[in-house]
N, C-alpha and C positions, 0 to 999 in steps of 0.2 A: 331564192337561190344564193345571192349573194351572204344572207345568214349562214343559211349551211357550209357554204365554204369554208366560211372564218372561222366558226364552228368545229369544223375536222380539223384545219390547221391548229387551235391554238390546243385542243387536246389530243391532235397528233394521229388524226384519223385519214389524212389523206388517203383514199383507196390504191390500194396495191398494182392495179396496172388500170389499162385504157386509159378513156379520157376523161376529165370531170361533166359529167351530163348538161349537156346544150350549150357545152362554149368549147372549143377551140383548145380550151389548156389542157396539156399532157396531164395526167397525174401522179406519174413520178417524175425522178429528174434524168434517168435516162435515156428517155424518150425525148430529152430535150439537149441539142449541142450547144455548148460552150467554146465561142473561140479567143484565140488569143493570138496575138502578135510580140513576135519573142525578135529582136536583136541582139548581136551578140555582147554590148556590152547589159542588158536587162537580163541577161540569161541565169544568172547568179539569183536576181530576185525570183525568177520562175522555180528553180531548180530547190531553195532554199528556206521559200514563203509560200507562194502561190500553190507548187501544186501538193509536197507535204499534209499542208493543213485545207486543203480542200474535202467539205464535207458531204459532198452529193456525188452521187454516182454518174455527171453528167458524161453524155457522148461529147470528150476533148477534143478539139479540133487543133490544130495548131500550125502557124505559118510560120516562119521564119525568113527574114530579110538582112540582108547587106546592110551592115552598118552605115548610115550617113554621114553621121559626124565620128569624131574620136573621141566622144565621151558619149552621146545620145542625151546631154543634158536641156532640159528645159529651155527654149528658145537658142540652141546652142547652133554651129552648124550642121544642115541635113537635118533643123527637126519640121519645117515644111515638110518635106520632102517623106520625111519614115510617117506623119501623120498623115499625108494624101494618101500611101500604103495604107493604110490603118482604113480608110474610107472606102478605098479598092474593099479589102478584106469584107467590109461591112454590104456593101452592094450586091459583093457574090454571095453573103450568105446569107441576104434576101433571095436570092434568086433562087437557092439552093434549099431554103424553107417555106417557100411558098405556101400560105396559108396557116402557119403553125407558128410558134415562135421560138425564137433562141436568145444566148444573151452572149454581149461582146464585154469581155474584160481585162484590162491592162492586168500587168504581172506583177505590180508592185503594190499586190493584198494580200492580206493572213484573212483566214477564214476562224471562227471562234463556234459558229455552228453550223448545222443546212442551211442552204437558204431559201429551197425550193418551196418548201410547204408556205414558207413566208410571200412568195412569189405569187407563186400558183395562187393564192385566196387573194390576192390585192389586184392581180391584174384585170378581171374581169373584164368590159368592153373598150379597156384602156389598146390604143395602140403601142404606148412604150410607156414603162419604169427605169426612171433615170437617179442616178442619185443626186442629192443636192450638195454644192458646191461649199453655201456656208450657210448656216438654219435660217439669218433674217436678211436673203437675197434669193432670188428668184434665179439668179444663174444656174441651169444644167453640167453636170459633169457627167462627158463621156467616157470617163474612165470604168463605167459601172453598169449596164443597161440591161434590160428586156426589153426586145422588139419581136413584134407582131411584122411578122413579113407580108408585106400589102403594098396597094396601091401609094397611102398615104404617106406611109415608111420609107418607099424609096422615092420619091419626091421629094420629099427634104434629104434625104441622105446625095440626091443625084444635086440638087440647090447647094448644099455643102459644101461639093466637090467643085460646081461652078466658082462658088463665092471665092473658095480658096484658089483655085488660078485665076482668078481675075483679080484677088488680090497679094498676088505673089511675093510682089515688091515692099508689100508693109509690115511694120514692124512688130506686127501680131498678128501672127496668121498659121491657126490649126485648126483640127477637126471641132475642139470644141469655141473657141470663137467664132468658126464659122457658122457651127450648128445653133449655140444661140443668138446671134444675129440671122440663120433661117428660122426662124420660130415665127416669128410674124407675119412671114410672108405663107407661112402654113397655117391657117388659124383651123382648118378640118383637120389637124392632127390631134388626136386624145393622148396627149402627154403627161405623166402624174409621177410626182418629185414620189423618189424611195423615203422612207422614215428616218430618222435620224440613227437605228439600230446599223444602219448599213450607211458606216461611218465616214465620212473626209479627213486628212489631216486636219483639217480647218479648226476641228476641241482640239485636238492632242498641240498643235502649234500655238493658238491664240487663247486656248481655254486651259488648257493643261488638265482635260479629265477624260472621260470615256461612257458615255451615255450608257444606260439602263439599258442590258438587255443587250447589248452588242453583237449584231451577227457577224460584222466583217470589218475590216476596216484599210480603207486605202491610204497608200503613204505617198498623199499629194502634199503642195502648200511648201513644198521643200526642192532643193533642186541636186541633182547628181545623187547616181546611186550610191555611194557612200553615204549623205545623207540620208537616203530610201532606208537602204539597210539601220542603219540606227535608228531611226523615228519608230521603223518596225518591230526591233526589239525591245525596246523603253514601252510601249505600246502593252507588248508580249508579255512581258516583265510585270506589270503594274494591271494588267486583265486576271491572271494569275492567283494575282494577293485580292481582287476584291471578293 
């Protein structure tokens, strides 16, 4: 089974409706929600990157929240606080997918192609595809995921939420510190890093290139959306010419 998936994905046979036979994954992308968590100073990156250039037709969900801080930058002030939101989002949309899965995605990603067919063949009896943070570290980025709405899914997402009010006061404290410091305490989770195609700032900041085969690419590793917006376009820009 597993052949056969990777099989229709890489020659682009994913079947046109239902499910993929004896698992769980949709086999198109509208069968599957996409949500996101938009503030108002991120809205510019939604409005101009993220949904533009998105390539699957998934069911968009979309929240919107009360700015915390006055810029929404990277450990700035209220970015606790708009990331506990982001975990809220994430628990209801367990609850809301029950048995099926969906994927959470921040707004500050250009999409280069679908991503679904890539999905749908990797996930198999995975609980979550996460992307990786930097290629020679084990760190999760939450900025990017498929999850399997389950039992084992919202145990760590609910450990998450714990970890982050109980450590409110320290001086790094969000959904994805929280989430990979829950990882341990989850070891029944099937967690499996995305490939490098589904991008981090992490090459374009410290590498200056853009991996083979690019499906997407999030514009982390930088701080404030004025910086977002430029890393996105040089990105844009130089994907273009290869």
């Amino acid at each position: 089974m597993k052949a056969k998936i990777i099989a229709y994905a890489i020659i682009g046979l994913i079947p046109t409706s239902g499910f993929l036979a004896t698992t769980h994954i949709p086999a198109i992308a509208s069968d599957v929600r996409i949500y996101v968590l938009i503030t108002p100073s991120h809205e510019p990156l939604f409005k101009k990157w993220f949904r533009p250039t998105l390539k699957d037709k998934y069911n968009l969900v979309i929240r919107r929240k009360a700015q915390g801080g006055a810029s929404g930058s990277y450990m700035g002030p209220g970015w606790t606080q708009a990331t506990l939101k982001k975990v809220d989002l994430i628990l209801d949309a367990i609850k809301e997918n029950w048995g099926k899965p969906f994927i959470y995605s921040d707004v500050d990603i250009q999409f280069f192609q679908p991503t679904w067919p890539t999905l749908a063949a990797l996930l198999e009896d995975n609980d979550m595809l996460i992307q990786q943070e930097k290629p020679h570290k084990q760190t999760c980025c939450t900025g990017f995921f498929v999850c399997v709405a389950n039992e084992r899914t919202q145990k760590i997402w609910q450990d998450v939420r714990s970890y982050m009010i109980e450590h409110a006061a320290g001086k790094r404290n969000d959904d994805q510190w929280g989430f990979n410091c829950s990882l341990g305490r989850n070891p029944e989770l099937k967690c499996a890093k995305l490939p490098a195609t589904f991008m981090s700032g992490f090459y374009w900041v410290a590498q200056h290139r853009i991996p083979k085969g690019v499906i997407m690419h999030h514009a982390n590793f930088t701080i404030g959306v004025k910086n977002k917006m430029k890393q996105l376009a040089q990105v844009h820009r130089r994907q273009r010419k290869q």
